[in-house]
C-alpha positions as CSV (number, residue, x, y, z in Angstrom):
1,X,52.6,43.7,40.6
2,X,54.2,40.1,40.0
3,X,56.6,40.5,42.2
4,X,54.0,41.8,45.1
5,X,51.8,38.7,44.4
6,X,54.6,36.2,44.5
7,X,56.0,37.7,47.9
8,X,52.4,37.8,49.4
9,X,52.0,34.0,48.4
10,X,55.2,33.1,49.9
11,X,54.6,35.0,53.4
12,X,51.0,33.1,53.5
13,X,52.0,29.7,52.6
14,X,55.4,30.2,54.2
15,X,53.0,31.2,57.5
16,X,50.8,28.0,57.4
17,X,53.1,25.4,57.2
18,X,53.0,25.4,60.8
19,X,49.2,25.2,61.4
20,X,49.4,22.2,59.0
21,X,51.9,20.8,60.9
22,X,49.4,21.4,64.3
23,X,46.4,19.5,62.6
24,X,48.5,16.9,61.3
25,X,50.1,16.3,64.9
26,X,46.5,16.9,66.7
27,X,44.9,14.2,64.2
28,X,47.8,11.5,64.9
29,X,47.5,12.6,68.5
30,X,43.4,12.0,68.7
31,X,43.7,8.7,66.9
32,X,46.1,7.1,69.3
33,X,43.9,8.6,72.6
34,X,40.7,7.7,74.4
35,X,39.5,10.1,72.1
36,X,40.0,7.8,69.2
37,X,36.5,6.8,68.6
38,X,35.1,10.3,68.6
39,X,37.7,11.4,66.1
40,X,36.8,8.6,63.4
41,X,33.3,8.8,64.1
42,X,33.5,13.0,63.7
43,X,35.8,12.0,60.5
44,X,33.4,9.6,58.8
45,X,30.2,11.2,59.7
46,X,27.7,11.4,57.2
47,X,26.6,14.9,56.0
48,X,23.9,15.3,54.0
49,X,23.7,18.4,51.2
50,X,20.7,19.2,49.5
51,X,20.5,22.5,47.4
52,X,16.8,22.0,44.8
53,X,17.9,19.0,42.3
54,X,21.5,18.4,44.1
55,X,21.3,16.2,47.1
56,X,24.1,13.8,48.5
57,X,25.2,12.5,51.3
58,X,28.9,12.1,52.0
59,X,31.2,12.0,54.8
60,X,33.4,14.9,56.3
61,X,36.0,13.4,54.9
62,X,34.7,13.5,51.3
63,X,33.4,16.7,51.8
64,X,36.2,18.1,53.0
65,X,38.4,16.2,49.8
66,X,36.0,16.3,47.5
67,X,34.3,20.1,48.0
68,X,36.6,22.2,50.1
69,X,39.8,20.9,48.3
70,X,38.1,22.2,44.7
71,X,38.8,25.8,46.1
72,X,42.4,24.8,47.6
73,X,42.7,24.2,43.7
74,X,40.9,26.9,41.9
75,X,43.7,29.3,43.7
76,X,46.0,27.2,42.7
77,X,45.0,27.5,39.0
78,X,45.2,31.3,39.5
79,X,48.5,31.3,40.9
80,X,49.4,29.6,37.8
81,X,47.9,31.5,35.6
82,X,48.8,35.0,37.4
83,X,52.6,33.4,37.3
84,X,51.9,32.3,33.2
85,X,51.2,35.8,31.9
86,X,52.8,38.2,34.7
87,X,55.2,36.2,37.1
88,X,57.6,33.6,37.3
89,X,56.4,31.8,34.3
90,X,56.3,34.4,31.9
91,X,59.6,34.5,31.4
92,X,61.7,31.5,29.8
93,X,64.5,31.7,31.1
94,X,63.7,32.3,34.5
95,X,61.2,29.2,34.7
96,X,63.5,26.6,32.5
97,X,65.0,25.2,35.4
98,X,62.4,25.2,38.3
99,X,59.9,23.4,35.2
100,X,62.7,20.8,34.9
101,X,63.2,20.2,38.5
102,X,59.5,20.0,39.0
103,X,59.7,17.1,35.9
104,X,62.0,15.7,37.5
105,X,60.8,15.9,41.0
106,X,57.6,13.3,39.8
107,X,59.2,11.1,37.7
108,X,62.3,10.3,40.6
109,X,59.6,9.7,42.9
110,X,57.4,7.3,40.7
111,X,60.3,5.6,39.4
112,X,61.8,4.9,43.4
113,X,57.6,3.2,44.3
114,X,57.5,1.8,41.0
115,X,60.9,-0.3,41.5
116,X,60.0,-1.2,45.5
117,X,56.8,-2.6,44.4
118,X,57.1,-4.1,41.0
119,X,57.5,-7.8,43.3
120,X,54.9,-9.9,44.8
121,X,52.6,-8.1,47.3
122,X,53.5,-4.8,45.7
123,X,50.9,-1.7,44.6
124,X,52.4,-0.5,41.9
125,X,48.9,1.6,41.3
126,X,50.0,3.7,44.0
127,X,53.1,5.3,42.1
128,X,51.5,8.9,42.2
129,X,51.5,9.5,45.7
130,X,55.2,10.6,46.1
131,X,55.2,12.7,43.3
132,X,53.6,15.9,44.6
133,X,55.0,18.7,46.7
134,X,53.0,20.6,49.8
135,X,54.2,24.1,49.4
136,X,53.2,25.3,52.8
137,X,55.3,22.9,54.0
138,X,58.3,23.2,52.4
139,X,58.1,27.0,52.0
140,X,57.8,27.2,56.1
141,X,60.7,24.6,56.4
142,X,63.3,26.9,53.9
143,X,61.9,29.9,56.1
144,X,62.5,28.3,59.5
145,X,65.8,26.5,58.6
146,X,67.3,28.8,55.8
147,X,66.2,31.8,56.9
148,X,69.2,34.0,55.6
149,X,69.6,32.3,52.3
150,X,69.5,34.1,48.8
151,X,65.4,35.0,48.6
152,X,66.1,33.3,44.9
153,X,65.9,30.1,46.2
154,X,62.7,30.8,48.2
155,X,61.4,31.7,44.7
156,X,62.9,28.4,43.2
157,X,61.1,26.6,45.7
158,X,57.8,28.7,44.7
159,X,57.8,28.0,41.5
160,X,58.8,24.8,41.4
161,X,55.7,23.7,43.9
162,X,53.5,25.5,42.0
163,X,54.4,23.6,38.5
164,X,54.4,20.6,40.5
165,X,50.8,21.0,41.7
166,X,49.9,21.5,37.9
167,X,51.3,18.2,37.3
168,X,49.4,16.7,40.4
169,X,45.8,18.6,38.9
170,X,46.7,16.8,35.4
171,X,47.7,12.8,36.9
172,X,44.2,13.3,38.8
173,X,42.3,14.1,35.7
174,X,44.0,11.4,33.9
175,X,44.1,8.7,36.3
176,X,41.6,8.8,39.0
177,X,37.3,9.1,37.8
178,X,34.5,7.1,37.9
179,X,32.6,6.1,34.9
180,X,31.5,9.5,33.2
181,X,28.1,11.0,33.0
182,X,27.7,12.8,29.8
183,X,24.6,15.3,31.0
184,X,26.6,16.5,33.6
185,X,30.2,16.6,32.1
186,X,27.5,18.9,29.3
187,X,26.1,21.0,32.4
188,X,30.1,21.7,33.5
189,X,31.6,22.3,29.8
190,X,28.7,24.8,29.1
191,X,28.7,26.7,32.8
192,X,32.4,27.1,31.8
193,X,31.8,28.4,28.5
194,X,29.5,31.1,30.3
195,X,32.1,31.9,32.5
196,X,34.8,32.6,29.6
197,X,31.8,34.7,28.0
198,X,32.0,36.6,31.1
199,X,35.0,37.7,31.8
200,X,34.6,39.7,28.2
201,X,32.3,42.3,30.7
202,X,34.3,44.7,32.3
203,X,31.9,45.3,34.6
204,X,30.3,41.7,35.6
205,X,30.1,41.2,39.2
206,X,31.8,38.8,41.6
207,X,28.5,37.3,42.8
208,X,28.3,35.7,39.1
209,X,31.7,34.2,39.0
210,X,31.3,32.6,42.7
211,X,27.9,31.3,41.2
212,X,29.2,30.0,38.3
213,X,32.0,28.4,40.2
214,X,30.1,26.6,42.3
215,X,28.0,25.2,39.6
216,X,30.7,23.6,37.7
217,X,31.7,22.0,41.1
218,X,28.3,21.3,41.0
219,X,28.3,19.3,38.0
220,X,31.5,17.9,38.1
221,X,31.4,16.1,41.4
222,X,28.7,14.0,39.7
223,X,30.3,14.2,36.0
224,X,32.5,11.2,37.7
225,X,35.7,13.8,37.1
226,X,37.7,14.8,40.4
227,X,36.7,18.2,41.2
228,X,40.3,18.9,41.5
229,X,39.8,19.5,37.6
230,X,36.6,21.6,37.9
231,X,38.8,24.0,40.4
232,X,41.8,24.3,37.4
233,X,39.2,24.8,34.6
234,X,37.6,28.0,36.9
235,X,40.5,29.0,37.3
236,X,42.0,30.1,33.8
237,X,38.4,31.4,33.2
238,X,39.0,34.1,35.4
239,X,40.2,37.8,33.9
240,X,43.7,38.8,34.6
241,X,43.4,42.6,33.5
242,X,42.3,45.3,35.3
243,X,38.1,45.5,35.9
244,X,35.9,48.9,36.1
245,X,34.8,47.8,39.5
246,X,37.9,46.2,40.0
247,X,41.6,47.9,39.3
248,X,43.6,45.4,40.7
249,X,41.8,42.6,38.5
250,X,39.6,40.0,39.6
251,X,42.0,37.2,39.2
252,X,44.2,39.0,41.6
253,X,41.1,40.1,43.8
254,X,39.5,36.5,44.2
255,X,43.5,35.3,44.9
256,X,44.3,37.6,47.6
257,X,40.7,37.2,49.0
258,X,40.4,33.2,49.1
259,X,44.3,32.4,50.0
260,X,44.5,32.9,53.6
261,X,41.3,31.4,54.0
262,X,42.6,27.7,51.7
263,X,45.9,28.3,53.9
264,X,44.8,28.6,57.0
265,X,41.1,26.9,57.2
266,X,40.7,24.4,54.0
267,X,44.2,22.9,53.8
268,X,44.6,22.5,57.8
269,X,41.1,20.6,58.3
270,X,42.3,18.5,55.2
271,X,45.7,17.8,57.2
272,X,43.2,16.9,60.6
273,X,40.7,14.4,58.8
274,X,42.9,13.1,56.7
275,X,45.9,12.7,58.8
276,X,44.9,10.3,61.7
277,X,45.4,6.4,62.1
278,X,46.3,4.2,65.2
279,X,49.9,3.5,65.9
280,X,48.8,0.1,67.7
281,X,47.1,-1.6,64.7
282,X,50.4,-1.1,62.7
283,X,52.8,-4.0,63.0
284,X,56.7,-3.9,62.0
285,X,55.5,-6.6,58.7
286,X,52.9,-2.9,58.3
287,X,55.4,-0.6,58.0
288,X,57.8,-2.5,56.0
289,X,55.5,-3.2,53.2
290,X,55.9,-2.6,49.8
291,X,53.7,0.6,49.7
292,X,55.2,1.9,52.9
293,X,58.9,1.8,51.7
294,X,57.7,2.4,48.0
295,X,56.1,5.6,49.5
296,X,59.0,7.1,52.3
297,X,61.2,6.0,50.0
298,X,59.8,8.3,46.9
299,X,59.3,11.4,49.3
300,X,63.1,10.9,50.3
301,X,65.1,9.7,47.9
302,X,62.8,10.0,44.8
303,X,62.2,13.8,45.4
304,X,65.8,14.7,45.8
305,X,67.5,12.8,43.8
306,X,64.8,14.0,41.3
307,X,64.7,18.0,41.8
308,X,68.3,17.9,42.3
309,X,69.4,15.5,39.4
310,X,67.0,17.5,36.7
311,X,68.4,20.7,37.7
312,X,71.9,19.6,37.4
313,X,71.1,18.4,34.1
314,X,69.2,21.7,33.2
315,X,72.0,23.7,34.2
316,X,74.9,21.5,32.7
317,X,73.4,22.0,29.0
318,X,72.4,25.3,29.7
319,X,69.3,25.1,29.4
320,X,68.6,26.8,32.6
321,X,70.6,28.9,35.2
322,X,70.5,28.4,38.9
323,X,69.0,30.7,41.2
324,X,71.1,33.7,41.8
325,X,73.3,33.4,44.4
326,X,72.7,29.5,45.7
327,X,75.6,27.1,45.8
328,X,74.7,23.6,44.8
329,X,74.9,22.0,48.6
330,X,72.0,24.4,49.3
331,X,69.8,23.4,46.0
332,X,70.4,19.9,47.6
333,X,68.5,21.0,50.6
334,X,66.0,22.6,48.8
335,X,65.9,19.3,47.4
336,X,64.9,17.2,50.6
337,X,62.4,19.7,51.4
338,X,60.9,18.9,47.9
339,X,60.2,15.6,50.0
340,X,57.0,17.2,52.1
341,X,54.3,15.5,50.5
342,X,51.8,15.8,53.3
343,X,48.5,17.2,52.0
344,X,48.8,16.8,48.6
345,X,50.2,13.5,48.8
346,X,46.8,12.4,51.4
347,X,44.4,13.7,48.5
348,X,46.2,11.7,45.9
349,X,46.6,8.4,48.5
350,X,42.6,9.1,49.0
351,X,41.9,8.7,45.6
352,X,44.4,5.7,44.3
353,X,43.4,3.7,47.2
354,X,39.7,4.3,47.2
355,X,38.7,1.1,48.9
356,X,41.5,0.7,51.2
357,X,40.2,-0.6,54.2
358,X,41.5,0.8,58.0
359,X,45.2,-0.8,58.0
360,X,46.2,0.0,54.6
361,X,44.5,3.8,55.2
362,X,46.7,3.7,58.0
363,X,49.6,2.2,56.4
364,X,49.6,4.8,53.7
365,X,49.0,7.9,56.6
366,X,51.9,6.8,58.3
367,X,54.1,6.2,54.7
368,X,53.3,10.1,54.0
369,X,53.8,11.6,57.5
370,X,57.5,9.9,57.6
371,X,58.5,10.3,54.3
372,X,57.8,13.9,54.1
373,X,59.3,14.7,58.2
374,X,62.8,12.7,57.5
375,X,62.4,14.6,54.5
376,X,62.5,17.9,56.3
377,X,64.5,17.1,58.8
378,X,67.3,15.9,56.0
379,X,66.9,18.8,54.1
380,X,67.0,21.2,57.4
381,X,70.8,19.4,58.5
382,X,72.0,20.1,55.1
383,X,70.4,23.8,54.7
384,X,72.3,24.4,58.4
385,X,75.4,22.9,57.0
386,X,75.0,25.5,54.0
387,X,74.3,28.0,56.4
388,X,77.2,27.9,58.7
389,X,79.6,27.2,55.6
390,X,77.9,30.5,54.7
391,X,78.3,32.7,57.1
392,X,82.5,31.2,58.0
393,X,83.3,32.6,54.5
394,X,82.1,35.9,55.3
């Protein structure tokens, strides 16, 4: 069963690296075109949402960040939990060295911004954007430019995304929220608790847990907590084992069910409105700023030095054992790749630089989309090097 769910999340992540790449492209594309208007306007068009005592109005953008992210990172929270007590993660020895690469893969980035802009006209509040990993991205990269290397590295890369969204999820409950509002923080906590009451009835119905789902995302986009949170916290509510109306278990059911749908809707209409800026407001004095260098620079040399450097170490004092069959040039590749930020590192720009206005928004777009492709496109050269070093020794 593990091993079926972690090869079904590879195939579907691995498959919509390339519709985020699309969206990304389109939005870049619209923004720079006579179209340009049309795209910011559809972008930051407010949307009002008014279910009995819950009524707000919020842009797509928001929305899109704010509501259709949660469930990006409620599956998430299952994958992690599914790969905790049945997968990857259930077993030490297997997970030692993809949880230290993963450690080191956010503090190599942080530490690269943090050191770019500790000077004048620095924003060293910006530090967690490099840090995360899009695993779309750089599962669809490994499959496209690696496509005959050991599957254990495939699985490396897995795992180590996946810790490294866990470690995204906790910086955003730690760092970024608004003042708190007790009631509702009370209406989330105790629709949660009914939640974990529920998943003691074998036979309680899906309809229940959607309900209860939304109503902590409910609560919690007003508790002043990032919903990113509310999504993680549904998550390990869910019931692993098998269910009388359910054999394969809900966890696995509501995985299976929502992942295509976060892969190839949520996450690429994140990547379009999200994505776009104009080329022609940036100047060279834009580009090389602080937060532009501190950012590329984190995705590229951050991230790999990072993944690869931790791993080394892990694997030096035995405390974990590299993946079966990889040689160390191809880790380093794996490595680069780590440096796709795209998505994840949007929703965390969003919310570190809350009030940025146009030209840092676009500033910080363009930081992300060129750390994360010279990323890619380093790690694809040296994963083609290990390739045809691969295949000359037979």
């Amino acid at each position: 069963m593990a091993k079926r769910s972690t090869l079904a999340f590879l195939k579907t992540e691995s498959g919509a690296g390339a519709l985020l790449g699309l969206a990304a492209l389109a939005a870049v594309a619209l923004a720079n075109s006579p179209l340009a208007a049309a795209y910011f306007g559809f972008v930051d068009a407010p949307l009002p949402i008014r279910v009995g005592a819950f009524d707000q109005t919020r842009s797509i953008l928001s929305w899109t960040r704010d509501g259709l992210m949660a469930v990006f990172f409620l599956i998430v929270g299952m994958e992690i939990k599914f790969e905790v007590l049945r997968g990857e993660f259930s077993s030490a020895r297997r997970v030692a060295l993809p949880i230290f690469a993963a450690l080191g893969g956010m503090i190599g980035p942080a530490a690269v911004y943090l050191a770019i802009n500790a000077g004048p006209g620095g924003a060293p509040g910006g530090w967690p954007v490099p840090t995360p990993t899009d695993v779309a991205f750089s599962l669809a990269a490994l499959a496209m430019f690696g496509p005959r290397l050991p599957e254990s590295l495939r699985l490396f890369l897995m795992t180590l995304a996946v810790a490294d969204d866990l470690g995204a999820i906790l910086l955003i409950g730690a760092l970024f929220h608004t003042p708190l509002h007790p009631v509702s923080l009370s209406g989330a906590a105790l629709t949660l608790a009914g939640l974990a009451a529920l998943s003691r009835w074998k036979a309680a119905p899906r309809l229940l847990y959607a309900a209860g789902f939304v109503l902590v995302w409910a609560f919690t986009l007003q508790s002043g907590i990032n919903t990113s949170v509310a999504g993680l916290a549904c998550a390990l509510t869910v019931p692993i084992g098998a269910r009388r109306a359910d054999p394969d278990g809900m966890l696995k059911t509501f995985t299976d069910g929502l992942h295509p749908y976060v892969a190839y809707l949520v996450l690429p209409l994140f990547a379009f409105v999200s994505a776009g800026f104009s080329l022609t407001a940036l100047s060279v004095h834009d580009l090389l700023s602080p937060m532009v260098l501190g950012i590329a620079g984190g995705l590229l040399a951050g991230k790999a030095a990072g993944v690869f450097g931790f791993s080394l170490m892990a694997v030096l004092v035995k405390a974990g054992r590299r993946p079966l069959g990889a040689t160390w040039l191809e880790m380093f590749g794996v490595a680069l790749l780590c440096g796709a930020g795209f998505t994840m590192s949007f929703f965390i720009g969003a919310l570190a630089f809350p009030a940025a206005d146009a030209l840092d928004q676009g500033r910080l777009r363009a930081a992300v989309i060129a750390g994360s492709l010279i990323s890619i496109l380093a790690g694809a050269l040296v994963l083609r090097l290990a390739q045809a070093r691969r295949d000359a020794a037979g």
